[in-house]
N, C-alpha and C positions, 0 to 999 in steps of 0.2 A: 178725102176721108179725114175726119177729125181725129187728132191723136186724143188718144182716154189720158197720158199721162202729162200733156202739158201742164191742166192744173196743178196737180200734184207738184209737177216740179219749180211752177211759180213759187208753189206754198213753202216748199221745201228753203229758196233761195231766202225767201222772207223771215221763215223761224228763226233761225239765227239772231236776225237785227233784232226778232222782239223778244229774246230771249234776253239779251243783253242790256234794249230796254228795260226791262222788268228788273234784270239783277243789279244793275247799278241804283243803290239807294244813299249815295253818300249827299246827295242836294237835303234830303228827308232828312237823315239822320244830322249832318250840318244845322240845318234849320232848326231842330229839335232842340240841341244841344247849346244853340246859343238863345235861345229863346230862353232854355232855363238859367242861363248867365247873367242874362240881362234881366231877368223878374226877378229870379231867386236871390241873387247875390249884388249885382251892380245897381239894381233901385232900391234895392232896400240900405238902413241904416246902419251901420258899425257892420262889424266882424258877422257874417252869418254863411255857415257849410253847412248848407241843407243835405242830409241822408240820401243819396237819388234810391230810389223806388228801383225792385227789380225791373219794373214793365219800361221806367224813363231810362233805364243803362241801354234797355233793350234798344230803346226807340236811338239813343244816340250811338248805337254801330261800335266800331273801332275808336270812336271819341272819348267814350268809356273810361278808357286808360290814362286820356288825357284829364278828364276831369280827379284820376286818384292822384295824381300831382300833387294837387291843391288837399283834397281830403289826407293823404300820408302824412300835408306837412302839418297840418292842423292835429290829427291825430298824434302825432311826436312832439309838438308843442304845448298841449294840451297835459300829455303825462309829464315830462318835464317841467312844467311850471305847479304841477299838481301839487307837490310839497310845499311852497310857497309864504303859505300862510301859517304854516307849522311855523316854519323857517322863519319868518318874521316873529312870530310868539315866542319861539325861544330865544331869540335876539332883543326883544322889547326892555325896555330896561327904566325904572322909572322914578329913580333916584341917585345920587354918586354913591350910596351902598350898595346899589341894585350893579353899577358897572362895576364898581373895583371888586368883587363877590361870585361876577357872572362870570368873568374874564375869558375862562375856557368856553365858556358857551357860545360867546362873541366870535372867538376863533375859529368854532367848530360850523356855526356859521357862514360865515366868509369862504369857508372852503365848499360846503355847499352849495355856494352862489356862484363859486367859480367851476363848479363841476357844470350847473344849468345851464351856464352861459357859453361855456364851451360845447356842449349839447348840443342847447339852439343853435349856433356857428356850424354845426354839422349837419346839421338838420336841413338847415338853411341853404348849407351848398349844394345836400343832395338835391333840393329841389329847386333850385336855379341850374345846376346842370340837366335836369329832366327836363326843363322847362325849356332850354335853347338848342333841345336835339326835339322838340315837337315842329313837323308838318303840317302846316295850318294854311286855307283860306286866306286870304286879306282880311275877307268880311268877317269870318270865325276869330281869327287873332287878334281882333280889331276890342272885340268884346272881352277875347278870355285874357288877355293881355291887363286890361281891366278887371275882373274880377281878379285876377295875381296880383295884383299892385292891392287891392283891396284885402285879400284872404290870407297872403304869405308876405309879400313886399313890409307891406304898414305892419301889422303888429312887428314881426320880427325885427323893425327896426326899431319903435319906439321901445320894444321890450328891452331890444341889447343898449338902448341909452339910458332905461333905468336901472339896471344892474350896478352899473358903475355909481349911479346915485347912493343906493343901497349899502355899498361898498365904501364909501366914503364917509358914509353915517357912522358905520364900524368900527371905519377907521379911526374917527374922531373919539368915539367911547372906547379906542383900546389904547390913544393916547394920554387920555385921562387917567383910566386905570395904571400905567405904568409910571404915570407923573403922581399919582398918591403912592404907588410902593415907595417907589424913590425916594418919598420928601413924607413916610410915616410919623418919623418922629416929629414932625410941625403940623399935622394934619389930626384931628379929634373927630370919629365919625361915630362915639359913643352912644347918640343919642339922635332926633330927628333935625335938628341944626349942627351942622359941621363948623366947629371951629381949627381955626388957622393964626399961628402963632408968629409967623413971620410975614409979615407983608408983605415982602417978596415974593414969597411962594403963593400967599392968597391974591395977587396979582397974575401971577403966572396962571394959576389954576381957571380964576375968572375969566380969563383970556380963552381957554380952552374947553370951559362951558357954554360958552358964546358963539367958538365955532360948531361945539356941536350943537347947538340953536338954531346955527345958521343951516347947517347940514340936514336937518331934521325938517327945515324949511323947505328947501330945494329937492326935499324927498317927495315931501309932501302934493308939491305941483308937479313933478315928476307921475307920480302915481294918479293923480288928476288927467294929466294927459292920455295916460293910457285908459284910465275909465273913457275919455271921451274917445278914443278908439275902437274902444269894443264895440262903444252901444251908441256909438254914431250922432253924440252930441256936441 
């Protein structure tokens, strides 16, 4: 006599495995997620953190979280450098009555380039520390290892090696301002040519125009750099 329940309990022993086939999707979700690594962000040109799409967070599982690494740091970087260009405009200076006149603004400057860059340095560790506590694939790490060097690594370095540019430009226009108070009485800024009554001092002075010339230069290719960063020229 045939038993009625052996099917059954074939099917029963089997459920299990296909159960567990079905629920394990981390090969899918893996594959998703570095597919859009490598289209989205590692082929493409300069600085790019594309928005993931609800339905792509979905498609990439628990990976998800790994990709907000990348978007946190970009989003903290982004507000922090967001004053920037203020911050250069008030800083801009485009005469020796423009620097010895601006002086407090020069100052007030610099200290906002030192708040950004202490920022970015923060920003930056939080997400180098989130970054070497992720469990990754070979193959997955392999790619988003690369888009990190791309999206967090490269800007936040070149940007923390302009600041110091920036800084040194300041510097130079707040040496000058302090070397016309000092030496007022031989210095005439009455008019659009500045005259200088001791040679000495219009020696010194030229001297100190010069470097800020030179600083203005090395700004210059400085912020060069980083445009070729962003936009991948």
């Amino acid at each position: 006599m045939k038993s009625l329940f052996r099917p059954f309990l074939v099917l029963a022993a089997a459920l299990p495995l296909m159960l567990a086939a079905c629920g394990n999707q981390e090969p899918e979700q893996r594959a998703a997620f570095t597919q859009f690594l490598q289209t989205r962000i590692v082929d493409k040109p300069g600085v790019r953190v594309p928005q993931a799409t609800d339905e792509e967070k979905k498609s990439f599982g628990d990976y998800a979280a790994h990709y907000a690494v990348i978007t946190d740091f970009n989003s903290g970087m982004d507000a922090s450098v967001k004053p920037l260009p203020g911050i250069m405009q008030k800083g801009a200076v485009r005469s020796l009555n423009d620097i010895v006149t601006r002086r407090d603004d020069i100052k007030a400057v610099q200290v906002s380039l030192n708040e950004m860059g202490e920022a970015l340095l923060a920003q930056r560790a939080k997400a180098d520390t989130a970054h070497a506590q992720l469990k990754q694939p070979d193959d997955l790490k392999a790619v988003y290892d690369k888009a990190y060097e791309k999206t967090v690594s490269l800007p936040a370095d070149t940007l923390r090696d302009t600041l110091p540019q920036l800084n040194a430009t300041f510097d130079a226009s707040l040496k000058i301002a302090d070397y016309v108070a000092a030496n007022a009485a031989q210095i005439d800024m009455s008019g659009p040519i500045v005259k200088v009554q001791d040679p000495a001092v219009q020696a010194e002075l030229n001297k100190l125009l010069q470097d800020l010339n030179a600083q203005a230069k090395n700004l210059q290719q400085a912020q060069t750099r980083m445009q070729a960063v962003m936009i991948g020229r």
